[in-house]
N, C-alpha and C positions, 0 to 999 in steps of 0.2 A: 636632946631628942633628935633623932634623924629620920629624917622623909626624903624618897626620892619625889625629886617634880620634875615630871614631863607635861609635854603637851602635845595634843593630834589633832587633826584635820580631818573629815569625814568627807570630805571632797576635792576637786582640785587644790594641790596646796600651791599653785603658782598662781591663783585668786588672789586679790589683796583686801576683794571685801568680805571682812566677815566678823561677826562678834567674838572680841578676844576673849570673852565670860567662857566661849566656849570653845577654842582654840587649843587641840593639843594633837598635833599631828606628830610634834617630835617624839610623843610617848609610844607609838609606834613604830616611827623608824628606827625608835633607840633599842627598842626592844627586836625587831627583826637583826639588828645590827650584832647582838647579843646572840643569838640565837643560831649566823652565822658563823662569828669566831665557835661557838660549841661546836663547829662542824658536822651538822646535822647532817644526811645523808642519805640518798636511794640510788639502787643498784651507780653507786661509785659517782654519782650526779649532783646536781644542787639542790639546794631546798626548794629547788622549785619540780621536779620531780613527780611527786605525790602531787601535785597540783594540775601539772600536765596531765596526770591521768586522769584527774578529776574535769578538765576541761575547761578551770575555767582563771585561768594565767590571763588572756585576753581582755577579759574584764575587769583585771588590777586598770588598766590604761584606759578604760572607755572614759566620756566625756559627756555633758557634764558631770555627771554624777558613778564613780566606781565602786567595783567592790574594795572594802580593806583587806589585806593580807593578814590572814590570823597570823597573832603575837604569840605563838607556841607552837610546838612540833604536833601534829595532829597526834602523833604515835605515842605519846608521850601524854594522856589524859586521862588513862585508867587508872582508876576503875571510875571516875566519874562517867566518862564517855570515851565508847572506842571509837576507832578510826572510820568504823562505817558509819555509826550516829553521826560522827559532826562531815562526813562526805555526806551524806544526806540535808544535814540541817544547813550545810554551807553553801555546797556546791550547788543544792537543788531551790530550797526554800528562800536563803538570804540572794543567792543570784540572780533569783526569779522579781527580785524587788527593784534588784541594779538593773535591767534591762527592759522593766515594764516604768518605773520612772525615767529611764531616758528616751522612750519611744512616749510617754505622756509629754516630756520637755520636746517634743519635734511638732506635736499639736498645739501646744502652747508656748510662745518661744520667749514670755516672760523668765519660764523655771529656771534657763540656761544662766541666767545670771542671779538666782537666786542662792542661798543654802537650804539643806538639810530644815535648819529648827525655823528660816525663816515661812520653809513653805509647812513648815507642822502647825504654827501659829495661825497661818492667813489664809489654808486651803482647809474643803472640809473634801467628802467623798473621797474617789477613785487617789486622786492626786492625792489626798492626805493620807491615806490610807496606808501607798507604797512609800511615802517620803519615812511615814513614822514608824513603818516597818523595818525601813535601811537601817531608821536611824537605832530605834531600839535594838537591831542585831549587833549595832558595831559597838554600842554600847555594852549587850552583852559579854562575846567576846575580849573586848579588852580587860572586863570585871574578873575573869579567869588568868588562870599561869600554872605552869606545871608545877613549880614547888610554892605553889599557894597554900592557902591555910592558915591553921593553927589562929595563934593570937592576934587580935588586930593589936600594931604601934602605931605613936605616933598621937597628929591632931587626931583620929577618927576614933583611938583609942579613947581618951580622955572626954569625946562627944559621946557614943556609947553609953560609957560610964556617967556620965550626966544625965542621960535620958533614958535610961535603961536600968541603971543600976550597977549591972555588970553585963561581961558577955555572953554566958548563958541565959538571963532572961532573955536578949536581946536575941540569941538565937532562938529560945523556946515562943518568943512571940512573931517570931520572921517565922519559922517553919507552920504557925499556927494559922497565920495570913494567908502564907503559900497552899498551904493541903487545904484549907477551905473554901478558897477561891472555887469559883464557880464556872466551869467551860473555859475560854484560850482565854489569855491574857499574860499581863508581866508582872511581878509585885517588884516593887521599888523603896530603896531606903532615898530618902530625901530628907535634904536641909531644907524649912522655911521660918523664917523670923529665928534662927540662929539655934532652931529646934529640930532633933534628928524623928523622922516619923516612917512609919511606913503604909506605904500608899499599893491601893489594887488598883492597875490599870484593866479595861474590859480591853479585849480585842486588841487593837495595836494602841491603846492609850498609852499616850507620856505624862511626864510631869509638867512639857514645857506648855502645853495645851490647857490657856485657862489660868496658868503659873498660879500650878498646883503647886510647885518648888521647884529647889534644884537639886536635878540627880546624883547619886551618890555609887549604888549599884543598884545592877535590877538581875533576875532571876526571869527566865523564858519558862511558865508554864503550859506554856502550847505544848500540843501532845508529840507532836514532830517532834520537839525537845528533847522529849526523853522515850520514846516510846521504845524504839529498837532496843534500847538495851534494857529498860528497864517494864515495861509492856505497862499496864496499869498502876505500877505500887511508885506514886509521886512520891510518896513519901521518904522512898530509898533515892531517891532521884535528889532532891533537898537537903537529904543528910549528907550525900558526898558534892552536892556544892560549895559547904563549907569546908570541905578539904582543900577547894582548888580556888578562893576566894584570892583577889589582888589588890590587896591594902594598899600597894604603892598606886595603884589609879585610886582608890577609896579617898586617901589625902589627898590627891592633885586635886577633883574633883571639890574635895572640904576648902581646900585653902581657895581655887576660885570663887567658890556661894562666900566666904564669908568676906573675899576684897568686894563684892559687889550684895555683901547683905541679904542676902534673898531670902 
C-alpha cells in the first residue's frame, strides 16, 4: 500500500507552538514545490503571476495569521471551477478572513500567539467566526488537485469500505448530505472513535468546535463556492468535486485522527 504523507501549517510556520494532531505545512510546500518544477507559467513569469493580478501575493507574508498559496495551478481546475470562480472565492472571500483576523489580532493581542484551531475551540462570535472561516478554506483548497479523483487508495480507501460499504454509497450519501443541506455551510467527512461519518457544519462550523471529530475532507457549500459557474444547480457543483478530490491530504489527515484516536 502507498500513501503520500505530508504535512502543513496554516500559519506562521517559524511558530514552534502548535498541535502536531494538526501540523502539515510540508504538504503544501511540497506541493507548490511540485507545481513549480511543472513550470507553470503567465505571460513568461512565475507562478506567482495570476496572483499578482489577483492582488493578493502580499498576504502569503502578513503576520500573525496569512493567506495559503493554493496547491494547484488555478488554470488548470476545469470543469470543476474556472479561474474566475476560485479569483473570486480566493482572492475576494478567503482574503477577506486573513486580513479581518489579523486587524481582530491588533484588538486583542492574545490571537497573536495563538493558532488557527486554538482560537476555533476557545473563541465564540466575530473572532471565531473569521478564525473558522480561514481555517475551513485552507482546508478546502488543499482537499482539491488538478488530477484528483477517480478512486480513493490507500488507509481512506479501506475506511470507506468499512463504513460505507463501498465508494459509491459513500458518494451517493456525501452528495445526499451536500444538496440537502440547508443555506451556507460545509459538509465534512470526519473520523470520530475510529468511525468515518459525515457531518453538516451551519455557517463556518468545524468539526474541531465541540470535537465533533477529526476532519478528513470538507466540501464549501456557500454559494460564493460555486455560484459563478455553476449559478444554482449545487448539484453539478458536487458531482465534479469528486473529480478533483486529494486522497493524498484524505490519508495524511486519516493516519493523524488515528495516532491520536479521535
Amino acid at each position: 500500500m502507498y500513501v503520500h504523507i505530508f504535512i502543513l501549517f496554516f500559519v506562521d510556520p517559524n511558530r514552534s507552538k502548535f498541535n502536531s494532531k494538526f501540523n502539515f505545512y510540508p504538504f503544501l510546500r511540497t506541493t507548490l514545490a511540485t507545481i513549480k518544477k511543472k513550470g507553470y507559467k503567465c505571460d513568461n513569469s512565475s507562478y506567482k503571476c495570476i496572483f499578482k493580478t489577483w492582488r493578493v501575493t502580499e498576504l502569503w507574508n502578513t503576520k500573525p495569521f496569512s493567506l495559503i498559496k493554493l496547491p494547484f495551478n488555478p488554470e488548470n481546475m476545469r470543469p470543476f471551477l474556472s479561474t474566475e470562480a476560485i479569483e473570486y472565492h480566493y482572492a475576494k472571500h478567503h482574503a477577506a478572513y486573513v486580513k479581518n483576523l489579523n486587524n481582530l489580532a491588533e484588538e486583542n493581542c492574545e490571537l497573536k500567539k495563538m493558532t488557527l484551531e486554538e482560537i476555533i475551540v476557545l473563541y465564540n462570535g466575530v473572532i471565531h467566526n473569521n478564525a473558522a472561516q480561514l481555517y475551513n478554506h485552507n482546508f478546502f483548497w488543499l482537499g482539491i488537485k488538478e488530477d484528483g479523483g477517480g478512486e480513493p487508495y490507500g488507509v481512506i480507501k479501506e475506511k470507506i469500505e468499512e463504513n460505507f460499504t463501498d465508494f459509491q454509497n459513500f458518494k451517493d450519501q456525501f452528495t445526499k448530505e451536500a444538496l440537502s443541506h440547508f443555506g451556507s455551510g460545509w459538509i465534512w467527512l470526519i473520523i470520530k472513535k475510529n468511525k468515518l461519518k459525515i457531518h453538516q457544519g451551519h455557517d463556518d462550523q468545524t468539526p474541531l468546535k465541540g470535537a465533533i471529530g477529526h476532519p478528513i475532507l470538507t466540501l464549501d457549500i456557500w454559494e460564493h463556492a460555486y455560484y459563478v459557474d455553476y449559478r444554482n444547480a449545487r448539484i453539478d457543483y458536487i458531482k465534479e468535486w469528486f473529480n478533483k478530490i486529494n486522497w493524498d491530504f484524505a490519508n495524511y489527515n486519516l493516519f493523524a485522527s488515528l495516532e491520536g484516536q479521535c
